[in-house]
Each structure stands twice: as structure tokens, then as C-alpha cells.
Phi, psi and omega in degrees: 000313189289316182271004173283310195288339177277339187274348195260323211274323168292291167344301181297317182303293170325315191288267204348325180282315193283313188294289217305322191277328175312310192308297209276324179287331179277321186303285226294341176278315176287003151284308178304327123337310144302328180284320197287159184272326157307014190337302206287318189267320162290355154307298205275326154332316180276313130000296168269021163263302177330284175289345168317301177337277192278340145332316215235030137252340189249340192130333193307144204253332179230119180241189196177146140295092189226163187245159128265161161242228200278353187252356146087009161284135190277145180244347189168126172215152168242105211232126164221012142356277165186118190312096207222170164204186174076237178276332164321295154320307218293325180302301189319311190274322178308331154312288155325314195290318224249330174209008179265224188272319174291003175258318137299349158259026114274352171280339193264313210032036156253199162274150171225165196222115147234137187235016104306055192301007205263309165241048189253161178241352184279333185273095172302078155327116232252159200287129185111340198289142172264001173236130167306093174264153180224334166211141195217140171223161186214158181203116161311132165276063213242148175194105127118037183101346206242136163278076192287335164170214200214134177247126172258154175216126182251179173202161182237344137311120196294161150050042147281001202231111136266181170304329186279322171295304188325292191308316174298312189309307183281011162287291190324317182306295220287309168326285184311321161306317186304318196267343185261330169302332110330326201253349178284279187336298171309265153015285165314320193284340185292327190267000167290307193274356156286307184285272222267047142293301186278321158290321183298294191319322193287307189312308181291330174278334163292337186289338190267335190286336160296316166260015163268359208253327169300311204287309180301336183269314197262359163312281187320310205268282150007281180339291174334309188274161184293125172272009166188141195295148173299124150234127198264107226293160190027025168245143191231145163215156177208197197180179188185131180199135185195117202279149184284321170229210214290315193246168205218136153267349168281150161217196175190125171242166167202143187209174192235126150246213190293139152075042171058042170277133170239130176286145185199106183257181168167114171236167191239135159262163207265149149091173167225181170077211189309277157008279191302318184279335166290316165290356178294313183285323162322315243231316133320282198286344161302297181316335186286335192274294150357267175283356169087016176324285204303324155231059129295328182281349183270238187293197191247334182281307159347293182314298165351274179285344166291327184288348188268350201236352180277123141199159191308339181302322186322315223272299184301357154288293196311336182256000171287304213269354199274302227291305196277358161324286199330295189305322205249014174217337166237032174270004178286328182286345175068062198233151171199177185211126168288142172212140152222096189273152202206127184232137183247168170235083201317303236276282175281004154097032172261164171203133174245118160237148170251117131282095166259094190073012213267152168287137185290132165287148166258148164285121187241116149245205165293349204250006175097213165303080205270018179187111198278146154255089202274234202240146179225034176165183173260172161336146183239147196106337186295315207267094198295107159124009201274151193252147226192122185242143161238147186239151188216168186196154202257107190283109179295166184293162229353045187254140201234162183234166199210081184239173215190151184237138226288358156311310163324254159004308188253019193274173194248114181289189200288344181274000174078047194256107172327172156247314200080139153343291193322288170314332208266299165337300163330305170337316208241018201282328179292342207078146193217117176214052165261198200270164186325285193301349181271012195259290180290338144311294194294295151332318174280326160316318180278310211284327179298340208265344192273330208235304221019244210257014174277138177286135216270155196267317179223191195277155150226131199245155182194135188228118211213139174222125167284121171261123177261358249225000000 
């Protein structure tokens, strides 16, 4: 009795030994699995060392394999039954799945044990088959509730099979889930790090065909502003314009009208980026149209006949008729424009403007701000019917006017600080009597040394006109 029980306890000893080396062999694969580049292929390796394993621990003479996914679909099997393929398999394991042993432990999610199939009701027999099973075990291949597939061990001997073959066998299963529950997991990530790979690729190629399509929009937009100043007797100008991103709702325009009038516009538009720059140009080539901008620039004969018919009154109808085109035809965008359109008479030194909504231009001399040209209407588009005054004023020799758009005013330093109206004043309080352009340096100089490494928040445009005469 005592050498029966030292023969089990060696025995027990043995198995334990042989599942520990089964145990160090799927771990080792599934380091190798982890490394490998090939999931699919150390997948299906591990499959067959798993049945190989427990066949050779228990005994068996025929075992089978089947992977399923979450949907309870065979996904992949390994069968030595009887070497059959095509439809054949396909019935076969369909069968199984559906009504043999292996179907019952996928409806149950235990081990099932038989060790009479002759008298089990759980074992089918399927037509054709040639080897006679008499004992059978099936065991899931399950971690954490989830059913990754099933392990079958046939035998053609009854009651070959027990508990302790059970138990080793779902030890070998519970390995094998660890590795296929892993080897999914990779497998995601591997299609995880594809799609977005693939998204970064579409994405950097939609972003360059964007900034090629920005770049070409602010090329186009360039265009818009004047490429060189009008030249008009005793008037000097200059300018300055530099957009917070690729495109602007800010603009300036400066044009020559009848009888050596020169025109000078600068406007804000609401919003920024496309939008804003598409209504800039919009918003531009109607004033020009307006007011006859566009044939003065042509003949001589134009010029002729636009000289009989120019007067400042023109100009306040051309900002009359821009607001309502806006209001009755782009008032659905809620979009508007600060304007301060401005007309000089080179030859005395007159200067008539409509303000809309505009930050107030300044009058600047030696003697210091002698005057705000502050707003003579609202913004133009929001308001259909909105009324519009024009106003003048009379310019001494070397008095310049001077406007800007609230990009000044409101940009922000690195402390997050206005720069303000107030300050841009300050400039000049002592009085100023050098030239246009040192009016807009000297503004643009204090305000960058005002903002240093804070990112500029908005477009800034700035416009300076002189009477010399």
C-alpha cells in the first residue's frame, strides 16, 4: 500500500514537472511574441506547442484547437482528428461547435470530462469518422469571462482521462489566453499605430495642401493692398501692415482721385483667417467701384470724364451703398467693418472723411495731437439704412494724419498687458514734425519693444499721410 502511494506521489511529482516545463515553454513564447514583428505567425506556433503540450502530458492520441473572437466565430483551428480540409473542415468543426462537447464548454464556459463517450450524450458522431473515441476532455480557453477558444484530447480508450488530465490541461488553456489575450491586444495596437500613422500621413499632407492653399490666399491678398503708393504733389505716405495669421481681416488702401484728390482707406474687419480676408477683398473692390477708383487707373479719357462728376459727397454714397450690398446681401454672416475712409486735396490741404466705427485718426504736428477724427456713423454692414456724415477739416503745412487699427491698441505684452490709445498718444504729446514714415516707425518700435515675445493676438495695420505743401 505504502509503495503504491510513493508510486502516485512520484507520479504526481512527474506531471507537476512536466506542466512547469509546459508552463516555461508558453511563457517563453510569449516573450517571443512580445518581440516579434510577426504576431500572426508566433500566434499560430503557440497554438501548436499548446496542443502539442498537453497531448503529451496527458496522453492522447488526438487533440484539436479552435481560437474564436468575441462573437463566438472560429477564427483559426488546429485539428488531428483526421487530416480533412476544404468544406469538409469547415462542416465538421461547425458541427462541433454547435452541438458536440466542444459546444457544450462554450455554452457552460467550464472543462468538460468524458470518460465513456458511448455513453455520454454530450459526444457526437460524426459520419465518416474512423477512429473510435472512448474518452474525451474539452477545456476553455478563457481570461476574465472572455472565450478566446476551446481545447479538445480524444482517446480511443474509456476512463483514460481524469481529473488531474483536466486540471493540467486548463492550466496549459489558462497560458495559452494569457498569450492570445495578448497577442489581440498587440495586434490592436499594431492597427492602432497604422491607422495613426496613416492618419498623421493624410493629416501632414492635408496641412501642407492647406498651407499651400494659405500661402497662395495670402500671396492673392498681398495683391489687394497697394503695391506702391500713388504719386501725389505735396502728399507723403506710408504704411505698415502685418497680419496675426497667414490671412487678415485688416486692410489699406491709397488711390488717386479726380483733380489730384488722393484717397485713403483702413479698415478692420470683424474675425479673423479666411472669412475675415475674403470679406476684406470684398469689401475693398466694392469701395473702389464705388467711388471710381478703378477709372481713374485706366485712360485719360476716363480720368476726363470721373473729374466732372468726383466730389466728396461721392465718397459718402460709395460707404453708403457698401454698407447696404453688405447688410441685404451678407447679413446672414454677422460680419462688419470698422472704416475710416479719408480724401485729401493735395493742392490746398483739405481732407473730408467718414468715419465708420473706426478707431479716431489722429491730426499730429509740432505742436503736438491737435485733433481725434472720431466716428461719423457705425460700423458698416451690420445696420440696413444706417446714416453716414462726412466731415472736414482744414491741414497747415506739415500736418499729418495718422491712423491704426485696434490691433495696436489692444496687443498684449508678455504680461498680458494693452498697450492702449493712451500710450500711442503719449508719442506724440510733445509734438511731432519729421516725416510719415518716421510717425509709423516710431509707433511700430515702441509697440514691438511693448509686446517682445507675447504672440501677437491681432492683425496690425497702421497708415500715416503728411501735407507738405
Amino acid at each position: 500500500m505504502e509503495l503504491k502511494e510513493l508510486q502516485n506521489e512520484i507520479n504526481l511529482l512527474k506531471r507537476e514537472s512536466k506542466v512547469y516545463d509546459a508552463q516555461n515553454q508558453l511563457f517563453e513564447i510569449f516573450i517571443k511574441l512580445a518581440r516579434s514583428s510577426n504576431k500572426e505567425e508566433v500566434l499560430k506556433v503557440t497554438m501548436q506547442n499548446a496542443l502539442y503540450i498537453t497531448a503529451q502530458l496527458s496522453d492522447a492520441e488526438k487533440s484539436s484547437l479552435f481560437l474564436m473572437d468575441k462573437d463566438g466565430v472560429i477564427t483559426d483551428s488546429i485539428l488531428t482528428r483526421d487530416q480533412i480540409g476544404g468544406e469538409k473542415r469547415t462542416a465538421l468543426i461547425g458541427k462541433v461547435i454547435d452541438t458536440g462537447l466542444a459546444g457544450w464548454v462554450k455554452k457552460n464556459l467550464t472543462g468538460a470530462l468524458i470518460t465513456d463517450a458511448t455513453l455520454d450524450d454530450r459526444w457526437v458522431e460524426l459520419p465518416g469518422q474512423t477512429y473510435n473515441v472512448r474518452s474525451a476532455l474539452a477545456v476553455p480557453v478563457l481570461r476574465h469571462n472572455t472565450l478566446f477558444g476551446i481545447i479538445t484530447l480524444l482517446h480511443s480508450s474509456p476512463s483514460h482521462f481524469d481529473q488531474v488530465s483536466m486540471d493540467i490541461t486548463q492550466k496549459a488553456a489558462n497560458q495559452l489566453a494569457l498569450v492570445v489575450e495578448n497577442a489581440q491586444l498587440y495586434k490592436k495596437l499594431d492597427q492602432t499605430n497604422e491607422s495613426l500613422e496613416k492618419a498623421k500621413k493624410e493629416s501632414e499632407a492635408y496641412s501642407k495642401a492647406l498651407d499651400d492653399e494659405l500661402s497662395q490666399g495670402k500671396k492673392i491678398q498681398k495683391d489687394f493692398l497697394p503695391r506702391q503708393v500713388p504719386n501725389i504733389p505735396n502728399c507723403e505716405i506710408d504704411s505698415y501692415f502685418k497680419a496675426a495669421l497667414k490671412l487678415s481681416g485688416d486692410f489699406y488702401d491709397v488711390f488717386e482721385l479726380p483733380n489730384k484728390h488722393l484717397g485713403f482707406v483702413i479698415g478692420d474687419v470683424s474675425g479673423k483667417g479666411v472669412g475675415a480676408a475674403l470679406f476684406m477683398a470684398l469689401i475693398r473692390s466694392i469701395l473702389r467701384i464705388f467711388t471710381g477708383a478703378f477709372n481713374n487707373e485706366t485712360t485719360n479719357d476716363q480720368k476726363h470724364t470721373s473729374a466732372k462728376d468726383f466730389s466728396p459727397e461721392k465718397v459718402l454714397k460709395a460707404v453708403t451703398l457698401t454698407n447696404e450690398y453688405i447688410a441685404k446681401w451678407h447679413g446672414e454672416e454677422s460680419m462688419f467693418v470698422t472704416l475710416f475712409f479719408g480724401i485729401m486735396d493735395s493742392a490746398n490741404g483739405k481732407v473730408w472723411y467718414i468715419n465708420g466705427g473706426h478707431e479716431p485718426f489722429l491730426v499730429i504736428n509740432k505742436a503736438g495731437i491737435q485733433e481725434s477724427l472720431k466716428s461719423t456713423g457705425p460700423a458698416v454692414g451690420p445696420i440696413p439704412g444706417a446714416s453716414y456724415s462726412i466731415k472736414s477739416l482744414q491741414l497747415k503745412r506739415g500736418d499729418l494724419i495718422f491712423g491704426f487699427t485696434d490691433g495696436v491698441t489692444e496687443a498684449r505684452s508678455s504680461t498680458h498687458e494693452f498697450y492702449t490709445r493712451e500710450r500711442v498718444e503719449n508719442l506724440f504729446k510733445n509734438g511731432f514734425s519729421a516725416k510719415a514714415s518716421d510717425v509709423v516707425d516710431l509707433v511700430k518700435k515702441d509697440l514691438f519693444s511693448f509686446i517682445g515675445k507675447a504672440a501677437q493676438s491681432d492683425d496690425i495695420t497702421m497708415l500715416s499721410v503728411s501735407w507738405k505743401n
